[in-house]
C-alpha positions in Angstrom: -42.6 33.0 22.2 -39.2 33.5 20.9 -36.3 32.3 22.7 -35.3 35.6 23.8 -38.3 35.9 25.5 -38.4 32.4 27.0 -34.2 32.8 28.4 -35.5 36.5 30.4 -37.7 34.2 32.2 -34.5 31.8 33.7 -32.0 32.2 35.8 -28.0 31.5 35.6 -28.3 31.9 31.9 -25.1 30.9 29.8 -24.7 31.0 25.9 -23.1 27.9 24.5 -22.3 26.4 21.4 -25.7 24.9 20.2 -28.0 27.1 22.3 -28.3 28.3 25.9 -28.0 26.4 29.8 -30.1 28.0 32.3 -31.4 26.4 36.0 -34.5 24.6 35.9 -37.0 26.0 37.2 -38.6 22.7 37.8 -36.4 21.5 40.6 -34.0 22.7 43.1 -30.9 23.7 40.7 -27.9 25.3 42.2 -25.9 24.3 38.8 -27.3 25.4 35.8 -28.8 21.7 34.4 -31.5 22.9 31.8 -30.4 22.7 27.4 -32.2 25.4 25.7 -32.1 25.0 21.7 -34.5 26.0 19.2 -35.2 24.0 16.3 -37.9 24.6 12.9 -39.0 27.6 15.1 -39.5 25.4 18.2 -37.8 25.7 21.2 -36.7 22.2 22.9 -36.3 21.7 26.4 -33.7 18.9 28.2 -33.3 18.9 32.2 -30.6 16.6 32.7 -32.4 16.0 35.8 -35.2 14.3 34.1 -37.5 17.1 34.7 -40.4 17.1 32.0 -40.8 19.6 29.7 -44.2 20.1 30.6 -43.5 20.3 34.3 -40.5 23.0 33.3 -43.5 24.6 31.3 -45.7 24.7 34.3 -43.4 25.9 36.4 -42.9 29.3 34.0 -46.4 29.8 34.3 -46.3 29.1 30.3 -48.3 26.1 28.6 -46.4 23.7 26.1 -48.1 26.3 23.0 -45.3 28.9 24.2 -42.5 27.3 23.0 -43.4 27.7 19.7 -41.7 30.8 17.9 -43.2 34.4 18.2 -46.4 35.7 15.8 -46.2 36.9 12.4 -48.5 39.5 11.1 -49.2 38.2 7.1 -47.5 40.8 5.5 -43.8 41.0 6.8 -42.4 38.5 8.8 -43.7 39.3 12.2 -42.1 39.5 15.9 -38.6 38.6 15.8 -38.3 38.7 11.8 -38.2 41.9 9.6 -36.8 39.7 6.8 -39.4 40.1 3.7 -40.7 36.2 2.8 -40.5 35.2 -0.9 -42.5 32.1 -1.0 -44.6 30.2 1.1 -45.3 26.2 1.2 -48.6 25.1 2.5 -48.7 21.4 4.6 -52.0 19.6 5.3 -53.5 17.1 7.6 -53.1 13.7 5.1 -56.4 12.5 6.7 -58.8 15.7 6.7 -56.9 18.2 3.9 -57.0 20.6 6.9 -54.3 23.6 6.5 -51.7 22.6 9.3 -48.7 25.5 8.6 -46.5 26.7 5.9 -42.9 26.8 5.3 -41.7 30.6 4.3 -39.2 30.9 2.6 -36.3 33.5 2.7 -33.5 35.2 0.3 -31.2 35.0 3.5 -30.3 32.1 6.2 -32.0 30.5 8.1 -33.7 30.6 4.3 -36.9 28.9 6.2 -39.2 29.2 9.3 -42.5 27.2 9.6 -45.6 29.2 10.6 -49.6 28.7 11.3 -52.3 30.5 12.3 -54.0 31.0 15.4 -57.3 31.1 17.0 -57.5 34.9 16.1 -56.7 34.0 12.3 -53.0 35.6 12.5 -49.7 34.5 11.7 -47.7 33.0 14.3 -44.2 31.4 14.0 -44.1 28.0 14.6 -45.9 25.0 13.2 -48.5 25.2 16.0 -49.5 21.4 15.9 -46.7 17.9 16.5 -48.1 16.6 13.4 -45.4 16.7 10.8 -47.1 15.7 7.2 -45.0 15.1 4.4 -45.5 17.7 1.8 -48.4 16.8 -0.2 -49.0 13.4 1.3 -52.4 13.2 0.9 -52.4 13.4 -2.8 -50.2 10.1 -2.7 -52.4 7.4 -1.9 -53.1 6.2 -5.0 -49.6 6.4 -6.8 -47.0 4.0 -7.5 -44.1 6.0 -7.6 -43.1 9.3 -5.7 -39.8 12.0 -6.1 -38.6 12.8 -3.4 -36.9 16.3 -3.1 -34.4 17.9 -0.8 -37.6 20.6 0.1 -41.2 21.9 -0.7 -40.1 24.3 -3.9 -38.5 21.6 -5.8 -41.6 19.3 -4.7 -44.0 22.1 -6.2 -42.2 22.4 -9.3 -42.1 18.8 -9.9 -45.9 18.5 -8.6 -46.2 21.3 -11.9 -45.3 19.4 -14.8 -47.4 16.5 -13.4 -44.6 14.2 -11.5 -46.1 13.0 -8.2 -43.4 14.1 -5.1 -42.8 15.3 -1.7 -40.3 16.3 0.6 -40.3 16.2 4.7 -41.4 18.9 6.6 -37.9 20.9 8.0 -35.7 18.4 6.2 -36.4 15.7 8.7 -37.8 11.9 8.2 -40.5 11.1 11.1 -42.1 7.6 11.9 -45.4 8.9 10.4 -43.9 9.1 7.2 -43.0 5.5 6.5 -46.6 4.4 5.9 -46.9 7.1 3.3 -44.4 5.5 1.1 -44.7 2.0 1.9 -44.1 0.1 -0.9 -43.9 2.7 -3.5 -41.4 3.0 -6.3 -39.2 6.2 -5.2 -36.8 8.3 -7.0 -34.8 10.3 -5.0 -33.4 13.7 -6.3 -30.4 15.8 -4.2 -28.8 19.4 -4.0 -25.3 19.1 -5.8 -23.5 20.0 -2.3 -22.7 18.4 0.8 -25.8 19.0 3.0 -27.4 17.6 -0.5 -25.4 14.7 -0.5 -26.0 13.7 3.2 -29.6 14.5 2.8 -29.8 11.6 0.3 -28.1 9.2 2.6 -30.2 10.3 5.1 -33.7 9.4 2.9 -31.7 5.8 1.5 -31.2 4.7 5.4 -34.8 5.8 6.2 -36.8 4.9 3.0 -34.5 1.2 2.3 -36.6 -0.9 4.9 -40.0 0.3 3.5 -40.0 1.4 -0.2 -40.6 -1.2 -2.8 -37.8 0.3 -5.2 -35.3 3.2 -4.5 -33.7 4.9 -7.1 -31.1 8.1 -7.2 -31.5 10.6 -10.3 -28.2 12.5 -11.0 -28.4 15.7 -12.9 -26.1 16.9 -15.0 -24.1 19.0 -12.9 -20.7 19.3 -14.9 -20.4 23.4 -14.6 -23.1 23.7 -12.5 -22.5 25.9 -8.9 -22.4 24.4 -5.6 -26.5 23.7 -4.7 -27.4 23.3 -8.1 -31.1 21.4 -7.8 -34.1 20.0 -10.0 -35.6 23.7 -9.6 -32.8 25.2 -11.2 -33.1 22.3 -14.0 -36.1 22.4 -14.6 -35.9 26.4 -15.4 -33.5 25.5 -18.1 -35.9 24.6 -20.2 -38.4 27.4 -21.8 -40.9 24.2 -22.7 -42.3 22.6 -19.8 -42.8 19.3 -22.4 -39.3 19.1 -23.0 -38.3 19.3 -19.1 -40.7 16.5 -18.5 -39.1 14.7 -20.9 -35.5 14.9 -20.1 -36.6 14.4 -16.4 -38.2 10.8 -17.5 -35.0 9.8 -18.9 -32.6 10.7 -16.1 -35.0 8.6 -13.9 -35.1 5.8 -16.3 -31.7 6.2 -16.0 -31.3 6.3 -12.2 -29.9 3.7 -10.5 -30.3 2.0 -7.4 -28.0 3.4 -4.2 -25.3 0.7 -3.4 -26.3 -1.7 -0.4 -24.7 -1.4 3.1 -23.1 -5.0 2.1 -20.6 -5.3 -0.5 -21.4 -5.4 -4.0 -18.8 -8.2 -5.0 -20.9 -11.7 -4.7 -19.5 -14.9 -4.6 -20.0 -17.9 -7.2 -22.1 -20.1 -4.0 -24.1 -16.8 -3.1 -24.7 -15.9 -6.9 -26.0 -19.6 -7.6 -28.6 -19.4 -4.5 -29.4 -15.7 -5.8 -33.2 -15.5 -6.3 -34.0 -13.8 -9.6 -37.3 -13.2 -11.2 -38.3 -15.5 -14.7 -38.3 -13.3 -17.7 -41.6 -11.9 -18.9 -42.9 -13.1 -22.1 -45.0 -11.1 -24.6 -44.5 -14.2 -27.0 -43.1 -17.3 -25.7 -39.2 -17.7 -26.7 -39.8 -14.6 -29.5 -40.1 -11.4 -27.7 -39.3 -11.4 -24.3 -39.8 -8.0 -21.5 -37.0 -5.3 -22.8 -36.5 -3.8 -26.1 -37.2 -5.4 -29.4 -35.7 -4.2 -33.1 -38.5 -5.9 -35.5 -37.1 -5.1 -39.2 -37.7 -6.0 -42.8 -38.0 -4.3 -46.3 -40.7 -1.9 -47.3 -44.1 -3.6 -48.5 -42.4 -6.9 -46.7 -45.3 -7.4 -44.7 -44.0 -6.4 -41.3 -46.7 -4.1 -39.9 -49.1 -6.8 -40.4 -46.5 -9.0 -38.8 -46.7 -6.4 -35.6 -50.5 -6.1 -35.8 -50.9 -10.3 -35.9 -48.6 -10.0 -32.9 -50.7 -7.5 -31.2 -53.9 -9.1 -31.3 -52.3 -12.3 -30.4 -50.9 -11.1 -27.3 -54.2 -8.9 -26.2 -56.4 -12.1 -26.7 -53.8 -14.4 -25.0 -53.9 -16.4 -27.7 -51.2 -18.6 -30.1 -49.3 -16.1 -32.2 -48.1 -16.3 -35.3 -50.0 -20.1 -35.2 -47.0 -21.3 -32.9 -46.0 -19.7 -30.3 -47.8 -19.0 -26.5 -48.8 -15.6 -25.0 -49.1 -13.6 -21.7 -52.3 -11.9 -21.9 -52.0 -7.9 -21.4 -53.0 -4.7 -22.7 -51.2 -3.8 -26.2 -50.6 -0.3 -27.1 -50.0 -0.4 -31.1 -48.6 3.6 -32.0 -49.4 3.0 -35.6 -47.3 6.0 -36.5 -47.3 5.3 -40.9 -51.5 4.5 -40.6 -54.3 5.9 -40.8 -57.5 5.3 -39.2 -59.4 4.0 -42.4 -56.8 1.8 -43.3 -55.9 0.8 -39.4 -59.8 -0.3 -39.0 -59.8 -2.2 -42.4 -56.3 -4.0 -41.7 -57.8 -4.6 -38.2 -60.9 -6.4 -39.9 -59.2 -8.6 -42.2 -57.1 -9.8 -39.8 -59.9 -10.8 -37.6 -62.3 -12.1 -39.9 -62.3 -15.6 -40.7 -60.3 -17.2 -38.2 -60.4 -18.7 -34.9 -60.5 -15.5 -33.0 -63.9 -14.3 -35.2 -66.4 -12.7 -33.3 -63.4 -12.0 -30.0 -62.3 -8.2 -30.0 -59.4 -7.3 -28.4 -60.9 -4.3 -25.8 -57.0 -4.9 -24.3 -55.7 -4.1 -27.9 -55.2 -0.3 -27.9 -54.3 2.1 -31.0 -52.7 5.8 -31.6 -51.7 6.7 -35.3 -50.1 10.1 -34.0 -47.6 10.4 -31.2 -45.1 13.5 -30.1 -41.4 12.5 -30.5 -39.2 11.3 -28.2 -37.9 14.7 -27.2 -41.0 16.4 -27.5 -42.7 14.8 -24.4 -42.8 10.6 -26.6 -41.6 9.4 -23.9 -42.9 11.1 -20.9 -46.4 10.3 -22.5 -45.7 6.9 -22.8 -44.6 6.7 -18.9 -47.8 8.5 -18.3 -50.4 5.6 -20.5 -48.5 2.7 -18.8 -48.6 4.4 -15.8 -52.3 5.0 -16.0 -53.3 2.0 -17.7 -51.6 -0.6 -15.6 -51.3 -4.3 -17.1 -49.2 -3.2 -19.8 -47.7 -6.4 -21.3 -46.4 -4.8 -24.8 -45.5 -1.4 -26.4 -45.4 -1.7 -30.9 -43.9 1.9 -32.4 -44.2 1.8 -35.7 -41.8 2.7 -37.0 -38.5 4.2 -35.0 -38.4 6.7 -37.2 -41.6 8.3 -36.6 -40.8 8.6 -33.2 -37.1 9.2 -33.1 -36.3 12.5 -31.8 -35.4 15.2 -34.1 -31.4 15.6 -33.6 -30.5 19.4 -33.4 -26.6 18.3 -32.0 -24.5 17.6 -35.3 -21.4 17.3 -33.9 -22.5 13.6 -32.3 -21.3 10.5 -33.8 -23.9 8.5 -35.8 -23.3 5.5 -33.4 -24.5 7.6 -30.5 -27.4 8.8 -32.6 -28.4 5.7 -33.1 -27.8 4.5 -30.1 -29.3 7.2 -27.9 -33.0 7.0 -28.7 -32.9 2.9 -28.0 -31.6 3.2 -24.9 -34.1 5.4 -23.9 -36.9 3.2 -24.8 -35.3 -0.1 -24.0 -34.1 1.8 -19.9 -38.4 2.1 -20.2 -39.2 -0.6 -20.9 -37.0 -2.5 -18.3 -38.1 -0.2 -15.4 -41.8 -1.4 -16.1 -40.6 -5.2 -17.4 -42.7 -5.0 -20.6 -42.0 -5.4 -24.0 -41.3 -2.8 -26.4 -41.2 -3.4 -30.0 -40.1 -0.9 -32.9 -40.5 -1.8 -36.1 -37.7 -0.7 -38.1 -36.6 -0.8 -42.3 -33.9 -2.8 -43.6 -30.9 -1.3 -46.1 -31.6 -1.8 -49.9 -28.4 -4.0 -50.0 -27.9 -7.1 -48.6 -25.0 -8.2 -46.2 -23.5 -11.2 -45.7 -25.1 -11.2 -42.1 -28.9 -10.3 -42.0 -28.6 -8.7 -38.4 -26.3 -6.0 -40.7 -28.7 -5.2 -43.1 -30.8 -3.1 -40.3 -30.7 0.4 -41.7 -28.2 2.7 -39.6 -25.1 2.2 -37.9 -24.5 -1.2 -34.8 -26.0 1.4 -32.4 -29.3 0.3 -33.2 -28.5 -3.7 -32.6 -26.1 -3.0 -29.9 -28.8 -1.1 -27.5 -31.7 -3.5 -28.1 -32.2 -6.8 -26.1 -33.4 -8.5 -29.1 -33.1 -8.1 -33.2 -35.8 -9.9 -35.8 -35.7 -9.6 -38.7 -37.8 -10.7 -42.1 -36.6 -11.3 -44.8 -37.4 -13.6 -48.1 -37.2 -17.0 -48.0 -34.3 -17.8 -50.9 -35.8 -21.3 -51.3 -38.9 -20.6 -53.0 -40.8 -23.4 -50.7 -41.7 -20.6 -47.6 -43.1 -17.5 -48.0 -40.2 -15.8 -45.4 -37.9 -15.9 -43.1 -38.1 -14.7 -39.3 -34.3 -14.6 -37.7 -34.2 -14.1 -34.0 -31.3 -13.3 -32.0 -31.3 -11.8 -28.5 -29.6 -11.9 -25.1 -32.4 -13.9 -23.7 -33.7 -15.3 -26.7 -32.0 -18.6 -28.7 -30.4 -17.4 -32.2 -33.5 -19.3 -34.4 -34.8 -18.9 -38.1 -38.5 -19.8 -38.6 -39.9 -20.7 -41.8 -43.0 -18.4 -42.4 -46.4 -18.6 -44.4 -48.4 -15.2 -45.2 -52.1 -15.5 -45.9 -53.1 -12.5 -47.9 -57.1 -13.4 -47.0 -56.5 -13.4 -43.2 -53.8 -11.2 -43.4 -52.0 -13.6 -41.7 -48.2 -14.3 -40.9 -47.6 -17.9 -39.7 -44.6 -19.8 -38.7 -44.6 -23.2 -40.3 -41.4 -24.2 -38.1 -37.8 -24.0 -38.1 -36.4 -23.1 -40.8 -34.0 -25.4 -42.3 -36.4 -28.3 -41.1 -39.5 -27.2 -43.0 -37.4 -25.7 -45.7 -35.5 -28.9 -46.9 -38.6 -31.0 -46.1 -41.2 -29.3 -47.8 -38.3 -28.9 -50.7 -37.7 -32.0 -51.0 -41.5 -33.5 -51.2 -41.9 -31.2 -54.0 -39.3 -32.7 -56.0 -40.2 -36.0 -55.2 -43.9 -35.5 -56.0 -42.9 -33.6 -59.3 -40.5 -36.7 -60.6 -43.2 -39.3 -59.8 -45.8 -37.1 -61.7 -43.3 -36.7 -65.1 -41.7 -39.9 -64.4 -37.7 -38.4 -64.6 -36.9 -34.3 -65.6 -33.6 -32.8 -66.0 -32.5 -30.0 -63.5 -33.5 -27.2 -66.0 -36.9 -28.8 -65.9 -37.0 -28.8 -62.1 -36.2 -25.4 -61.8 -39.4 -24.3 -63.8 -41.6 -26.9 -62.2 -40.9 -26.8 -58.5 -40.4 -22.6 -58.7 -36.7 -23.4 -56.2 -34.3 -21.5 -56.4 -31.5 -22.7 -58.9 -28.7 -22.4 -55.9 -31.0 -24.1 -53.2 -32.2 -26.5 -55.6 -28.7 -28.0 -56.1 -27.8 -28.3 -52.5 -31.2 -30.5 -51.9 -30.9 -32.4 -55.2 -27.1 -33.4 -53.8 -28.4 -34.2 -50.4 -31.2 -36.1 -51.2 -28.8 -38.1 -54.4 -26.4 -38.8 -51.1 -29.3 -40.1 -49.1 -30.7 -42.4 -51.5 -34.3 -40.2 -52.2 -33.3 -39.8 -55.7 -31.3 -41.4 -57.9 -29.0 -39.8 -60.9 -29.6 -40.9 -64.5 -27.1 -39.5 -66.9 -26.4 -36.0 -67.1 -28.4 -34.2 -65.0 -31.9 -36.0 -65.1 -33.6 -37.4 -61.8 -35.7 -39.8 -61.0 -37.3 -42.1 -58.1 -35.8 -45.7 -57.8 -37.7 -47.9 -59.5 -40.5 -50.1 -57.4 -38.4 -48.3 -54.4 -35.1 -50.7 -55.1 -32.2 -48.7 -54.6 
């Protein structure tokens, strides 16, 4: 029935500002005392005489189904509503998938009425039933995280390129729709206007109490008109890959909404402040967050990555040293292929303490779309689907890097860019992300410089390694370590060509000078006393490395000096 239907049937019937006052029928009314208003295509009912609406109802000689809006007729918009429909939005029952109503749409405001159909299988205005599903909540049972839109059309597109969402029902948050998204990761999305902005406020206040994490994805709206929304983004974009992509990075980007309390803390609340431990991939070397792994060509990194790999998917010591967290590993082998991947993989395995163990958690991909190209968004997707993910390996950065069309941006920001991307990833799913990366030809005075390309690339990542040489001639290499949550450290390292095997033998300076300096003691006592130039071909260390331990171990009484420039032990240890 629409409500000009329903006011014919009153008496003392005055318009007012929200709606219409009438006397109830219901009771003995001399003043008019009944609110008529009509709401989502429902007409609402308040006796301020406390007269139910289903006695005000009876009274009419109606039942409660009236005071839902007049019928439609499927084609046109039905009694009451010549205005042609240009899109339709189906809800369902979340338990039984039954049709419930529809939301059409209009070019014109109101720009939406809810509908249903009745017993006789024809359009009727109204929703018909007091259930009031969210928009395609039955399909999110099983998902962690859910966009919510402003309504059903930006829902649908987003439901499109593959992003679970959902919206209310005529803009309004119910009771029934807390359990839906109980503990679920939520991204909220908003019209750039005011009804958009207190719309989001609106979904923060309800969803805060009951959503595991909320999060508020801006657009880019510099230039954009009034009510610009993730509909009219999303048709920006010819390719629906690359729309998925940019959409992945805004809500890696997003940010939590501020709390009701102030965000300034004090030094006493900050000190009681409960924060979760790190995540480890490797114990006190690569830590949750992104990881720059870098070292000359044919240096031996890859293997380097692939030792770390297995490590990590069997929970066991990597490198020889250091502990793991057991998870799935995804290694994007990006420079392999299959043949060689398989024959690296069996080298590596064979003949060591993790023989006859295969890594099921340990998973490969030697081709992968750039970032740009929908890299990213498939890599939100795997870990998504996966679940467990303790570590992501790209190698290399640039085999994934996205292909730069904008010349005009600064080579910092280039650099920069693409890392920040990938490290906002991996600290929304607190898992470690490592891309392996080349050094420059020349060498700088610091080794954290010699990464190829500009500080972008250091400054975005949470932690640098990098392997390099050992200059002393006593270690195969060096592995340097810096990070924000990691201790500035240099290992001394060991490669196995049999096992194809990277090991850490300790820290550096301490296995360095040590194992240095038992080589020169064991090569005097073998020729009895040798001159420096004789060291140098003997013990293979390096002439400028070899004078700072000869000096060192002169000062500390190891060795003694005989003349100029020859060695030797003290004789029958008397010093």
């Amino acid at each position: 029935m629409e409500i000009s239907e329903f006011i014919d049937l009153l008496e003392g019937v005055k318009r007012t500002g929200k709606g219409w006052i009438a006397r109830c029928p219901a009771h003995e009314d001399k003043n008019p005392s009944l609110s008529i208003t009509e709401r989502d295509g429902k007409l609402l009912l308040k006796c301020h005489a406390e007269c139910t609406t289903e006695a005000i109802v009876e009274a009419l000689g109606l039942t409660m189904r009236d005071l839902f809006s007049g019928n439609g007729n499927g084609k046109g918009t039905g009694k009451g509503e010549t205005r042609p429909i240009i899109s339709t939005y189906d809800y369902h029952d979340p338990e039984t998938g039954q049709f419930l109503f529809q939301e059409a749409h209009f070019a014109t405001k109101p720009k939406s009425k809810p509908r249903h159909k009745g017993p006789d299988g024809k359009w009727r205005w109204g929703a018909g039933t007091s259930k009031r599903p969210l928009y395609g909540q039955r399909d999110l049972r099983d998902v962690s995280e859910v966009c919510i839109t402003e309504g059903p059309k930006d829902a649908f597109n987003f439901i499109k390129l593959g992003f679970p969402a959902t919206c209310t029902p005529f803009g309004k948050w119910e009771p029934e729709h807390a359990e839906a998204l109980k503990g679920k990761d939520l991204f909220i999305f908003w019209d750039n206007d005011d009804p958009g902005r207190k719309k989001r406020d609106e979904a923060v206040k309800f969803l805060r109490p009951i959503a595991k994490t909320i999060r508020i994805v801006n657009l880019p709206t510099d230039g954009k008109p009034e009510g610009y929304d993730v509909s009219d983004f999303i048709s920006e974009f010819q390719d629906p890959d690359a729309a998925k992509e940019k959409l992945c990075v805004l809500m890696a980007e997003a940010k939590a909404p501020p709390n009701s309390h102030p965000s300034i803390i004090s030094a006493g609340d900050l000190l009681t402040l409960e924060i979760p431990k790190i995540k480890w991939a490797v114990k006190d070397v690569i830590p949750e967050g992104l990881t720059l792994l870098a070292g000359k060509p044919k240096m031996g990194k890859s293997i380097l990555a692939l030792n770390l790999c297995i490590s990590v998917a069997l929970g066991t010591k990597a490198l020889g040293y250091a502990d793991t967290e057991r998870g799935v590993v995804l290694y994007l082998a990006l420079e392999d292929v299959k043949r060689r991947l398989k024959a690296r993989l069996a080298q590596c395995l064979a003949e060591s303490s993790i023989t006859m163990m295969t890594p099921e958690t340990l998973l490969f991909a030697t081709e992968w779309p750039r970032m740009g190209a929908g890299g990213l968004q498939k890599l939100e997707k795997e870990v998504a689907q996966i679940g467990d993910m303790r570590m992501v390996v790209i190698d290399t950065l640039k085999m994934i890097r996205p292909i730069e069309k904008d010349t005009t941006k600064r080579i910092y920001d280039l650099d920069y860019e693409p890392i920040q991307r990938l490290k906002t990833f991996a600290d929304r799913h607190r898992i470690a992300v490592v891309v392996v990366h080349h050094l420059r030809k020349s060498a700088g005075g610091d080794v954290m410089d010699d990464m190829s390309g500009s500080f972008g690339l250091t400054g975005a990542s949470d932690t640098n390694i990098v392997l390099s040489r050992s200059t002393a001639g006593v270690a195969d290499a060096k592995l340097h370590i810096v990070g924000r949550d990691v201790e500035a450290t240099e290992y001394a390292m060991q490669f196995t060509p049999s096992l194809m095997s990277w090991n850490i033998l300790g820290f550096a300076d301490q296995v360095v000078d040590n194992r240095a300096k038992q080589t020169i003691i064991d090569a005097i006592s073998e020729y009895g006393e040798l001159r420096r130039s004789d060291l140098l071909k003997v013990t293979d260390i390096k002439e400028r490395y070899l004078d700072k331990v000869l000096f060192q171990m002169v000062k500390n009484n190891l060795i003694q000096r005989k003349g100029r420039g020859i060695y030797s032990l003290f004789n029958n240890g008397v010093r």
